[in-house]
N, C-alpha and C positions, 0 to 999 in steps of 0.2 A: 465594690460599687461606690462608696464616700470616698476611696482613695480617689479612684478615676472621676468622681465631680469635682472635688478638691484640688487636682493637677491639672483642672483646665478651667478652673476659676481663676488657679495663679499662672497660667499661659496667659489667658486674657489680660488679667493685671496688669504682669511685669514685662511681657512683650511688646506693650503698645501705651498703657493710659499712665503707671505710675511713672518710669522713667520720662515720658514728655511730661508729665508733671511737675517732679521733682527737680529736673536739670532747668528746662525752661523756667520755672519761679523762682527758682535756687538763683540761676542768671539775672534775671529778670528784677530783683530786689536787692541782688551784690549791685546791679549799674545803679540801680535808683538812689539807695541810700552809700553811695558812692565808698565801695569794699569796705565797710561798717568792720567786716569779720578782720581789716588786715590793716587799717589805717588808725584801730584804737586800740590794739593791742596793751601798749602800757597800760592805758586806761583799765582796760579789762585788770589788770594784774594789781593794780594799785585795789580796786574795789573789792577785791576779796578779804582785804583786812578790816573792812568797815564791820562795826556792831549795827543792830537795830538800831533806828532813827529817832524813834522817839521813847518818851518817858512812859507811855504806855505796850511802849514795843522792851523794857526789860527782862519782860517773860517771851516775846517772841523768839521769831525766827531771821537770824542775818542773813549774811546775804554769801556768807560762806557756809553755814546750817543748811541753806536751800541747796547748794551747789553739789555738797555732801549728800543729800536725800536723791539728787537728781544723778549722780554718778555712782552709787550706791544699786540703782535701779539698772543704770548703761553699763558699767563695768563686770561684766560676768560672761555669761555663755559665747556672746560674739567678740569678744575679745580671743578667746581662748579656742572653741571648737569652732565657732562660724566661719574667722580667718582660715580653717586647713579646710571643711567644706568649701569655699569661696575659689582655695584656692585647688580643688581637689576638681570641681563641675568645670571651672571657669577660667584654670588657667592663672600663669603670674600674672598676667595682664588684668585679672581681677581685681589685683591690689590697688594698680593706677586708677578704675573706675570707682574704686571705694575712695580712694585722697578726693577725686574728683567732687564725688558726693558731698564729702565731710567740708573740704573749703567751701562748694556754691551752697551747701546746706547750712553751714555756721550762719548765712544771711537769714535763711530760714528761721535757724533757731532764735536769732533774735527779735525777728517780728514775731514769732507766735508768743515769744515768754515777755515780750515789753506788753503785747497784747495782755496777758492773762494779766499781767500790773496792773492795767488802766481798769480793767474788769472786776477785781479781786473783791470778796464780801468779807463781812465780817461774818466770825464763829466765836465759839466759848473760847479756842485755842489760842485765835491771832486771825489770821487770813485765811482762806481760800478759792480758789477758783480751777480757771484755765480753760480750753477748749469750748466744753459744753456753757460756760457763763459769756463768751463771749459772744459766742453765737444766738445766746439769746438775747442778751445787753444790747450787742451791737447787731446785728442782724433782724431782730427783732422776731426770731423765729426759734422755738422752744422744741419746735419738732425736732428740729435741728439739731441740736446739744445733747435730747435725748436720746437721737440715736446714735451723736457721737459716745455719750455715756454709755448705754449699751454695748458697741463695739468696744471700747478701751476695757472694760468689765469684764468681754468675754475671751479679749487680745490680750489682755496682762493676766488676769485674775485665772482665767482657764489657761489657752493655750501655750503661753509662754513661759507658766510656770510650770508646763509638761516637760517644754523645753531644759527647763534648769535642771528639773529632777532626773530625766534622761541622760543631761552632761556628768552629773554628780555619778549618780549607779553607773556610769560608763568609765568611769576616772577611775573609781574605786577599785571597780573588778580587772582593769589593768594593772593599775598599781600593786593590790592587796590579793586578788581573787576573789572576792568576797561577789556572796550572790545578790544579784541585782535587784532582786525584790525586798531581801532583809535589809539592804540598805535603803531603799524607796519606803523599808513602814518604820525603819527609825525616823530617815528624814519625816515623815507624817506626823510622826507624834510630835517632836520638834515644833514642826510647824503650827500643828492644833494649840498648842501650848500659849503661842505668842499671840494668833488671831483670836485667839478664844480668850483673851486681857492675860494672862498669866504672867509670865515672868521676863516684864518688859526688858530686865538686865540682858538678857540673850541679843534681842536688836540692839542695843545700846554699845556695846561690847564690839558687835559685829558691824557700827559706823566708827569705831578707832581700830581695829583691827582691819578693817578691807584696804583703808589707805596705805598703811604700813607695806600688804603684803604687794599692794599694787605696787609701790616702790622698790620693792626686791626685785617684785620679778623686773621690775626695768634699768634694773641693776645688774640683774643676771642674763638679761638680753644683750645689756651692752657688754658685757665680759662676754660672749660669743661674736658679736660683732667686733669686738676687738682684738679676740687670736683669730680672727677668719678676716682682717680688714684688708687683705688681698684682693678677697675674691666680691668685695662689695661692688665695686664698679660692675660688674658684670652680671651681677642678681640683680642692680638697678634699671642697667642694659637689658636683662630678659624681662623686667618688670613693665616695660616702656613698649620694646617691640610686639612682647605678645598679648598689648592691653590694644593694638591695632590689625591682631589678625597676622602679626608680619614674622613671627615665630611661635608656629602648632604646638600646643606642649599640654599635656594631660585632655582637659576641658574641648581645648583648641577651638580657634576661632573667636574673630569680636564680638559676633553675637553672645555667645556663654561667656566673654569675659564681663560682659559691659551689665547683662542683667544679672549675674552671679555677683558682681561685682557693688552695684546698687542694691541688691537683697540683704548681702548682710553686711554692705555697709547702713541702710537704715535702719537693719536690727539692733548694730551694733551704738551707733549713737542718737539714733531716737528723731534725727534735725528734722523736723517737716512732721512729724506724726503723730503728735500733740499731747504725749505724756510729759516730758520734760517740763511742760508750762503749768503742771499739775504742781509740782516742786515750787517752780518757780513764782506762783502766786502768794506763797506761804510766807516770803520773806517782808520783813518791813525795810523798807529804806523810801528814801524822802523822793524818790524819781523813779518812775517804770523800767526809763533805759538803763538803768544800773542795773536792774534783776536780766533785764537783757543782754547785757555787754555777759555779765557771768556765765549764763547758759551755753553762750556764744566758746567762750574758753572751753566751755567744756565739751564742746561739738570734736576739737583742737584735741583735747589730751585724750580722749576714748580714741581717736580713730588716727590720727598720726603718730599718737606715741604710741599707745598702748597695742593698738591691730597693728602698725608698722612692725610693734617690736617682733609680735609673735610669723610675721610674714618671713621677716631676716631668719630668723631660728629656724621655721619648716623649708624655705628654700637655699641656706646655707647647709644644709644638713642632707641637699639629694632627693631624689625618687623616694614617695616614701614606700613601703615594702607590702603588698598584696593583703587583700582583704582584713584591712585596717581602717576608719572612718573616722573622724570627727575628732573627737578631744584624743583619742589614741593616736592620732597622727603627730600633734604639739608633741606631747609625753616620748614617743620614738625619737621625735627630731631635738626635743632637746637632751635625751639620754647621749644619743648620738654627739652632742657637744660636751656635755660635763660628767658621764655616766650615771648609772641606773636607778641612782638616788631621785635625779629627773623626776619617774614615776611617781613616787612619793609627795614631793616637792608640789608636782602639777595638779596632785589630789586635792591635799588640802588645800592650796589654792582655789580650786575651782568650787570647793564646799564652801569655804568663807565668800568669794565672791559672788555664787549662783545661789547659795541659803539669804545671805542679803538681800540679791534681786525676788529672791520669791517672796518675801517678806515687802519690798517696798513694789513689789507688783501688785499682791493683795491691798496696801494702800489703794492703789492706782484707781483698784476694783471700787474697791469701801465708797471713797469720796466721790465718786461718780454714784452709785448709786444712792447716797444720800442727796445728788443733785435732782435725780429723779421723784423722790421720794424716800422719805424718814421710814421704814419698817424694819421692827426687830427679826419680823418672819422671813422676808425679804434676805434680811442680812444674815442671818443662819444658817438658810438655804447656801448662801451663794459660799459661806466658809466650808460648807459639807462638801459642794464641787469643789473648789480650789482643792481640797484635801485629799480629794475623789483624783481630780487629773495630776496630780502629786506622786499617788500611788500608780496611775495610767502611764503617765511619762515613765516614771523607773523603768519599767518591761515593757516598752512599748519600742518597736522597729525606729533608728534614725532618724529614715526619710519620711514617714507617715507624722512624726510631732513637729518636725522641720516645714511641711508642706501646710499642715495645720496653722503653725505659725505664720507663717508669710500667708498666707489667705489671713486672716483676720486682720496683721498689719497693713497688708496692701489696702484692706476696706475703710478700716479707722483713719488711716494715712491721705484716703481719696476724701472722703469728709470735711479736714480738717483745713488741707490746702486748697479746697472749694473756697474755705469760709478766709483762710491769707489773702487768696485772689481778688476778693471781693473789698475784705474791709483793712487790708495789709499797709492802706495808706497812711491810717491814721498813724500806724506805729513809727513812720518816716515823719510826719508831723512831729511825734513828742521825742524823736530821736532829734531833730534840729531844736527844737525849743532846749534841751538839753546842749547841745553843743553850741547854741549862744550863750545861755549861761555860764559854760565853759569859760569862754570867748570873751567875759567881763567879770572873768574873774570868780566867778561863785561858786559856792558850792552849791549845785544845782537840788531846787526845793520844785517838785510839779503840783501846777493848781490844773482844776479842770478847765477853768474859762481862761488856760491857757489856749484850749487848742479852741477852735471859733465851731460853733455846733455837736462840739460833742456831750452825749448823754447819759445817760444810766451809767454814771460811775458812783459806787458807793464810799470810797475810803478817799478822794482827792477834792474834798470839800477846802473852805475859809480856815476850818478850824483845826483839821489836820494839817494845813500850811502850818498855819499858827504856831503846833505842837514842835513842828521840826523847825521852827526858829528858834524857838525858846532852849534847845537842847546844845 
């Protein structure tokens, strides 16, 4: 009965309201703020080496810290099993609807996360904000923000990190054999450890470790793309014809490729759905559009590099072989290139990357419900479920924590590009006020009575100017 209300909340969703959403404002904000995602690229690449901005931002958070928290949370499950689900429903032609996504999304992700900039409060730590702050700053509507908090709460904190647990018990028991629940109450206890303040060194370890391994594996993609660079033209060629319906192949059809295709592509990078700006409000730097141009890259590395790479490997590798699903599929297709070490290789991998995301998913949760409301009872409660759907996800079917997921992000995701639609202008306002300063040479500093009527901003006062001159 929850499966079948579940499967046709996300028919309604992803059939008709989230993809006109997503492509249309995705479009719709690449023309305005005139390909932001692809005309500043340098720029993006240069602002990652910057430090915090000012002399009170020592202790903060930069602006590659932030970039790190936010790929930390994107790099794991749809990277790895999402791409062979995507491409297992939906066809190769799934992959071209994901690029799709990920270029006219990277516009997206720049307005929500310049957004959460302009919005951002102060805390004991440094910053925070995003989504729920902005909609109440700028919107003027609190109702708002708290049911985007709530949704992101129940999108990350619950159902997504059913998702990760599900990927993990599923890797393992390929790889290793090992039974799917005894590895779901290790991961648990792991978990409880970190949420419950323990032994911060585990997350810490686990943001210089994910990068690394994220490197290999795209080191080890391109060493299969490169003893198979024969037949690349031709996986491209099938990647193209069957994202238009014009070559049948598994999924078949544009319909399954095109919403297969945007499902996990927006699992997989977040653009449009307003966790990312969770991240991204955290950072200090002296102009919003900087914490945006970043976010922006990072739309770029989860979903062309990273889900490209794992796309090449499962369809350079063939059919893959009967009643096999999800991260089992990666793991076959890359055995199939480099042998059975594969297995191995893709476990751990998906442990360091998906124990990260569950980890900065519970973030996602935390900080949202303090936007609600400060309660220690509240926030107890809600580490006992993430721990609760932790152990659910490990033995839980596939397609039932898959479907759970995408209903919650389809909700949170409809929310948030409500509130782009409406107040997404202003973000193209401090994007040009940034790109004059460019333009005369500066190093761009934002005050608020740059932009002419904007309000409730807490951190872009006289004197935080001040701060980042002086530095």
């Amino acid at each position: 009965m929850i499966g079948n209300i579940i499967d046709w909340g996300n028919t309604i969703l992803w059939s008709y309201v989230l993809i006109a959403l997503l492509v249309g404002l995705g479009v719709y904000f690449t023309i305005r703020t005139k390909f932001v995602q692809v005309t500043n690229l340098k720029e993006m690449l240069r602002l990652m080496t910057e430090s915090p901005s000012t002399d009170s931002g020592k202790k903060g958070v930069s602006s590659f810290a932030a970039f790190c928290i936010s790929a930390a949370s994107r790099i794991g499950t749809g990277n790895l099993a999402g791409v062979a689900i995507a491409i297992t429903l939906g066809g190769p032609g799934a992959i071209f609807w994901m690029w799709v996504v990920a270029i006219f999304g990277a516009a997206l992700g720049f307005i929500e996360s310049t957004l959460a900039q302009v919005y951002k409060v102060k805390d004991k730590n440094g910053f925070k904000g995003g989504p729920a702050y902005y909609m109440e700053k700028a919107l003027g509507r609190r109702w708002m923000g708290v049911l985007f908090a709530v949704l992101i709460t129940f999108c990350f904190g619950l159902a997504f990190n059913s998702v990760q647990a599900n990927t993990i018990t599923d890797a393992f028991e390929e790889a290793f054999g090992l039974n799917r629940l005894a590895v779901g109450l290790v991961l648990t206890v792991f978990t409880a450890v970190i949420i419950f303040g323990g032994i911060k060194r585990i997350a810490k370890v686990s943001q210089v470790v994910v990068p690394v391994m994220a490197v290999s594996y795209l080191l080890l993609a391109l060493y299969v793309v490169v003893i198979n660079i024969g037949e690349i033209p031709g996986v491209i060629g099938l990647i193209v014809t069957s994202a238009f319906g014009l070559e049948q192949a598994v999924g078949g059809g544009i319909g399954a490729a095109i919403m297969n295709g945007v499902k996990r592509g927006l699992f997989s990078n977040e653009a449009g759905m307003g966790s990312a700006p969770v991240a991204a409000a955290t950072a200090d730097v002296s102009h919003p559009a900087k914490q945006g141009f970043i976010q922006t890259l990072g739309v770029f590395v989860d979903t062309l590099l990273i889900c490209s790479a794992t796309a090449f490997i499962i369809l350079l590798a063939g059919t893959p072989e009967e009643g096999i699903g999800g991260i089992q599929i990666t793991q076959a297709a890359l055995s199939t290139h480099v042998g059975s070490w594969a297995n191995i290789f893709i476990a751990i991998a998906v442990l360091l990357f998906c124990f990260s995301s569950i980890i900065g998913n519970y973030y996602y949760g935390e900080s949202n419900i303090e936007f609600i409301r400060e309660n220690k009872i509240v926030l107890f409660i809600f580490r006992l479920a993430v721990l609760g759907m932790v152990v659910f996800g490990s033995v839980s079917s596939l397609s039932f924590v898959w479907n759970l997921a995408d209903l919650f992000m389809g909700l949170m995701a409809i929310v948030n590009l409500i509130a782009l639609a409406l107040i997404g202008n202003i973000a193209i306002r401090v994007l040009k006020d940034y790109l004059n300063q460019k333009k005369e040479g500066k190093d761009p500093v934002f005050f608020a009575r740059n932009i002419e009527g904007l309000k409730n901003t807490d951190c872009w006062g006289e004197q935080q100017a001040e701060d980042h001159k002086n530095t």
